[in-house]
N, C-alpha and C positions, 0 to 999 in steps of 0.2 A: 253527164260527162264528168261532171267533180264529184263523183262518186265514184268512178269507175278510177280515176284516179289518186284517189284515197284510196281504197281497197285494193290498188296495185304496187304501194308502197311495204315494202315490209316495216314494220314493228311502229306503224303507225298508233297504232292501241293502245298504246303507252301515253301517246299527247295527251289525253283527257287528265288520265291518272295525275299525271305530273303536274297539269294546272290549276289542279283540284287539290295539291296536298301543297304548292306555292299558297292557296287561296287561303287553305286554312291554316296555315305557319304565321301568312301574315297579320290575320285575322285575328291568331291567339296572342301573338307577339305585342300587338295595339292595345288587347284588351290588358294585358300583364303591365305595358305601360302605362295605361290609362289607371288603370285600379292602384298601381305603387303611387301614383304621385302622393307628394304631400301636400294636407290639404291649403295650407301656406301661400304652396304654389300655384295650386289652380285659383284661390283669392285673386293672386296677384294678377296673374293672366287673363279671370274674366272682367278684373277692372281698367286694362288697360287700355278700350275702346273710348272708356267716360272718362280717362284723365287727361289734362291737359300736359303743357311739358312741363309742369309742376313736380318737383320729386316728391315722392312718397316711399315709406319705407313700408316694405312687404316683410322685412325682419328675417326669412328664408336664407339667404343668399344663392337668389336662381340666377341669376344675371341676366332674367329678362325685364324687369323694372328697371327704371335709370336709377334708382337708390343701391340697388344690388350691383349696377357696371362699376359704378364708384367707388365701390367698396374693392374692387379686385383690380 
């Protein structure tokens, strides 16, 4: 039955395409983000599970350290 109603739809054929080239936009979009960061910044973000509410300065100015909100 939901086959026969897929295949009764016109330009249905297209849905794949289109969720497939969402997947890989956002996919390459992540990695271009992930690889620009500086290294600075991802310092500061993988230490900030192990610090307390201690400021530390990351030196970056990401404003995700509480040293970096202060500063802006």
């Amino acid at each position: 039955m939901k086959k026969d109603i897929l295949t009764s739809l016109e330009g249905v054929d297209i849905y794949p395409v289109i969720s497939l080239l969402i997947f890989v936009l956002f996919f390459v979009g992540m990695a271009v983000f992930v690889f620009t960061m500086k290294r600075s910044h991802i310092d500061a973000m993988k230490a900030m599970p192990l610090e307390d509410d201690t400021v530390s300065s990351c030196g970056s100015g990401c404003k995700a350290c509480p040293s970096c909100k202060d500063k802006h």
